[in-house]
Backbone as numpy.savetxt, mean C-alpha at the origin, in Angstrom:
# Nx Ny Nz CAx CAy CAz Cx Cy Cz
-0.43 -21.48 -4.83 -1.04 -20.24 -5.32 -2.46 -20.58 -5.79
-2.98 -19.80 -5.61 -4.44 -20.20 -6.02 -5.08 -19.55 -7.10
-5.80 -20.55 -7.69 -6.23 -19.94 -9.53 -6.62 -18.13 -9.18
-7.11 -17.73 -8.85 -7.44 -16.65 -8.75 -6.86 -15.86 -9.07
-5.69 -16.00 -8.23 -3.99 -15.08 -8.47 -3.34 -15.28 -9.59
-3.54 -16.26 -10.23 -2.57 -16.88 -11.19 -3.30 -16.21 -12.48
-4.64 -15.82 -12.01 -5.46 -15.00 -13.57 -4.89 -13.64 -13.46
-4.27 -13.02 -12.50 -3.79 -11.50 -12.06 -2.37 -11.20 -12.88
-1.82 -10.97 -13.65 -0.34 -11.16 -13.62 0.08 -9.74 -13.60
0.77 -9.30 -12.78 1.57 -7.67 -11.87 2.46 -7.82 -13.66
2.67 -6.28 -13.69 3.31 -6.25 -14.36 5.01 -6.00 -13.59
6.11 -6.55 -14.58 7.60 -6.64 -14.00 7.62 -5.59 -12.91
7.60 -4.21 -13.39 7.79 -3.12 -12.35 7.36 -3.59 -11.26
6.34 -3.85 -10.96 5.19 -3.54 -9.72 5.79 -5.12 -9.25
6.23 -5.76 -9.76 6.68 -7.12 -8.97 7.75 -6.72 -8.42
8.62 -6.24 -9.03 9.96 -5.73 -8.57 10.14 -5.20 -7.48
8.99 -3.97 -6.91 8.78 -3.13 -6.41 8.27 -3.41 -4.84
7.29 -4.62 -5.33 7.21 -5.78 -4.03 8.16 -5.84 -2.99
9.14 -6.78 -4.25 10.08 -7.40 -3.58 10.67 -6.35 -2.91
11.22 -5.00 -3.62 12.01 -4.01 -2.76 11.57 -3.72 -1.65
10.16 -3.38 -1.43 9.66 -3.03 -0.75 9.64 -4.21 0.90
9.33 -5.28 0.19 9.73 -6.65 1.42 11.34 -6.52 2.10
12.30 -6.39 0.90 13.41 -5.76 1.58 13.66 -5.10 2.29
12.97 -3.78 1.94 13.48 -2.75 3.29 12.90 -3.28 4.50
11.57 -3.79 4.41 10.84 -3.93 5.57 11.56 -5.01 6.71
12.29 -5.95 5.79 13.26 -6.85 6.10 14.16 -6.50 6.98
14.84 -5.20 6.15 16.11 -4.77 6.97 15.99 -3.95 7.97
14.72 -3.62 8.03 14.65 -2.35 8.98 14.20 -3.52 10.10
13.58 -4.24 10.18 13.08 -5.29 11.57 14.32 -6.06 11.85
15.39 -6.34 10.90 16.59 -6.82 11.32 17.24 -5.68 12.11
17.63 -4.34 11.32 18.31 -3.79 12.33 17.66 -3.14 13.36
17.01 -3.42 13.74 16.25 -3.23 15.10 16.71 -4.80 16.00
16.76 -5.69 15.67 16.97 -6.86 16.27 15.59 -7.68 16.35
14.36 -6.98 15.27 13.35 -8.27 16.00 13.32 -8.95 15.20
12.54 -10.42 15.45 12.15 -11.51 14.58 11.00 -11.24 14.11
10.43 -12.10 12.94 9.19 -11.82 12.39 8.38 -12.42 13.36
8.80 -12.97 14.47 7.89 -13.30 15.36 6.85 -12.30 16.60
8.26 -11.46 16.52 8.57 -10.42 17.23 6.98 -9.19 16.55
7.68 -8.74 15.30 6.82 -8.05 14.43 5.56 -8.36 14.38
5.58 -9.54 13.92 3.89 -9.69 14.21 3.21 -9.75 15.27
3.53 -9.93 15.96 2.62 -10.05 17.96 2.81 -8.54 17.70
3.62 -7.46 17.65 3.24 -5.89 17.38 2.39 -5.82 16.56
2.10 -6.59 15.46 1.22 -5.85 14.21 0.01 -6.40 14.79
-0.05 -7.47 15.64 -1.22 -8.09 15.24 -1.57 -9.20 14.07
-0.50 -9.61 13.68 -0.24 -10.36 12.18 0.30 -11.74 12.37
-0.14 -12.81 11.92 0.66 -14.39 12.01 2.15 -13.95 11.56
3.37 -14.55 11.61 4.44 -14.14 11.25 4.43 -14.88 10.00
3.59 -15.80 9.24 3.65 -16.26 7.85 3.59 -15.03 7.56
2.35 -14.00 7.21 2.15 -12.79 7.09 3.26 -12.01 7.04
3.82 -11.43 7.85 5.43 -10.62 7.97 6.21 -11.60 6.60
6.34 -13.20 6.64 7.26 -13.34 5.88 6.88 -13.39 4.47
5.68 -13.39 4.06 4.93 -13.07 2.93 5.47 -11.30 2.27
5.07 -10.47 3.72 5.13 -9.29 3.19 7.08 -8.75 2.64
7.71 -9.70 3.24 9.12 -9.38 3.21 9.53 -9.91 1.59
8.63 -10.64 1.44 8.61 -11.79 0.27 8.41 -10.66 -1.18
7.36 -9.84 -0.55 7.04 -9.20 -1.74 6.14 -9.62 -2.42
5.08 -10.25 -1.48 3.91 -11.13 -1.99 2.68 -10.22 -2.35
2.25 -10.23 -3.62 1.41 -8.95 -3.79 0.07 -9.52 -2.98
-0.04 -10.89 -3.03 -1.92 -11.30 -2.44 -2.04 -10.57 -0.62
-0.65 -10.07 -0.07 -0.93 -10.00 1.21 -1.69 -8.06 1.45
-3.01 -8.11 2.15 -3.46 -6.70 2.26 -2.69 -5.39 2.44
-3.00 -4.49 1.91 -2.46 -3.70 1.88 -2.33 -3.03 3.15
-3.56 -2.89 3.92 -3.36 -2.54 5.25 -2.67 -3.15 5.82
-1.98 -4.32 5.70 -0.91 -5.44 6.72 0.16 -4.82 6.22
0.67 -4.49 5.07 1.71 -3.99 4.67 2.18 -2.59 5.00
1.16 -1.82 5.69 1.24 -0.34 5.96 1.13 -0.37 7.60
0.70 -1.58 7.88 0.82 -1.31 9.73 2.49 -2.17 9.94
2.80 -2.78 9.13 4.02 -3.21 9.56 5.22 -1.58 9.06
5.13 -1.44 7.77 5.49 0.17 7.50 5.07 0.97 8.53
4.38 1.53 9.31 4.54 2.50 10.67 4.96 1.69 11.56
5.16 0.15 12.01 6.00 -0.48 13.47 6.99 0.17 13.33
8.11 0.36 11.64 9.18 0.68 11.49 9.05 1.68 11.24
8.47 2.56 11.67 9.00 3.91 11.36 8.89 4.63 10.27
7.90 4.03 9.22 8.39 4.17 7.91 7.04 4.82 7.10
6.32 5.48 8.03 4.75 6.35 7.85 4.87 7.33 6.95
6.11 7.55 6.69 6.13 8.68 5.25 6.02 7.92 4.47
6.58 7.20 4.19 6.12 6.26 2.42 5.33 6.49 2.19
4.11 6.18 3.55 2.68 5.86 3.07 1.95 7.20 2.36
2.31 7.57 3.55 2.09 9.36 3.04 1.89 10.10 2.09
3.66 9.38 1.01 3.91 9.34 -0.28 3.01 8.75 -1.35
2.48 8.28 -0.78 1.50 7.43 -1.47 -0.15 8.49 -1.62
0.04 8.81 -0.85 -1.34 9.58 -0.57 -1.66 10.98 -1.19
-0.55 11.47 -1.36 -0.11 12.73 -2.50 -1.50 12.97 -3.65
-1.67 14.05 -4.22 -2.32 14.36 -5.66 -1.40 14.63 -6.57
-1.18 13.95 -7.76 -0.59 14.63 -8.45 -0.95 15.69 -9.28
-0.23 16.69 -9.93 -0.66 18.14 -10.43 -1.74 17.58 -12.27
-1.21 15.83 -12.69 -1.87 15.14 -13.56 -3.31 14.57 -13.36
-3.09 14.39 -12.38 -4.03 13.55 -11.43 -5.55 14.82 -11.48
-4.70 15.49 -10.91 -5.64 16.66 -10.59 -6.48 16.93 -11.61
-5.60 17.73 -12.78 -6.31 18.61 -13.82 -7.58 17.75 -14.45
-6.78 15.85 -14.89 -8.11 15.18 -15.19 -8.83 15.10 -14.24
-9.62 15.25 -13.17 -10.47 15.21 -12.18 -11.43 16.27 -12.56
-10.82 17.79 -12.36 -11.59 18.64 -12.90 -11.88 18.52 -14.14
-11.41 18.35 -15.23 -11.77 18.13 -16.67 -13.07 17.18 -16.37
-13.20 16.21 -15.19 -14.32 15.28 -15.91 -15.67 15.49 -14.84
-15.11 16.76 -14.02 -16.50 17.18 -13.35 -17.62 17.45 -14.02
-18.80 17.68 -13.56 -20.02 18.04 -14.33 -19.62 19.21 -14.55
-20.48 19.44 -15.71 -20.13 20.87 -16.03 -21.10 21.91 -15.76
-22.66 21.60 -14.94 -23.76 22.70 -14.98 -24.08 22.17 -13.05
-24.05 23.58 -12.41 -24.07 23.46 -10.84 -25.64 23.15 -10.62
-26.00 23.57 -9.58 -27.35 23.06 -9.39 -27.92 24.41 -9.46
-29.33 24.30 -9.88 -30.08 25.25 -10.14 -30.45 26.25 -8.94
-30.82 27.30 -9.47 -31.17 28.17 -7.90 -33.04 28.26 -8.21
-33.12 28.29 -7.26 -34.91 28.13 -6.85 -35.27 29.25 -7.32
-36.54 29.05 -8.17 -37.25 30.82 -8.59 -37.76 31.76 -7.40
-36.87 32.75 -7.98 -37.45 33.36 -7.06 -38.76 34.22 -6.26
-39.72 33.50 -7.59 -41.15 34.21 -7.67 -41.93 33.47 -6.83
């Protein structure tokens, strides 16, 4: 691991969440029958990569983790991910400017 990572520390949840997440990705390329060898020549990815992402390795990109998520089928998650929430929202507007742009005189 390299110092870099080791200054990062995920909190429990979001480690946890990894790992689940490496799981499914796991089981879904098993029950299909491919190998991570298999998977990656589809993704485009070394199969260290695939076994990193199964791992639940947070250092691996996020885009590697979302093109192996659509090989399997699995493009709603991401989706899920992409959502506004109705929290999300209201602070957004709360921290807009508050004065529009001026209108030109009309003289």
């Amino acid at each position: 691991m390299s110092k870099t990572s080791e200054l990062h520390v995920l909190p429990f949840e979001i480690e946890q969440s990894l790992i689940s997440l490496g799981a499914h990705i796991s089981r879904a390329r098993r029950a299909r029958g491919d190998t991570q060898q298999l998977a990656a020549e589809r993704c485009g990815l070394h199969p260290q990569t695939i076994a990193r992402i199964e791992r639940g390795d947070p250092g691996v990109a996020i885009g590697k983790v979302f093109s192996v998520l659509h090989l399997y089928g699995q493009a709603h998650r991401i989706q899920e991910l992409t959502k506004t929430d109705d929290a999300t929202e209201i602070l957004y507007r709360h921290h807009l400017p508050k004065r529009g742009r001026r209108r030109a005189d009309p003289t």
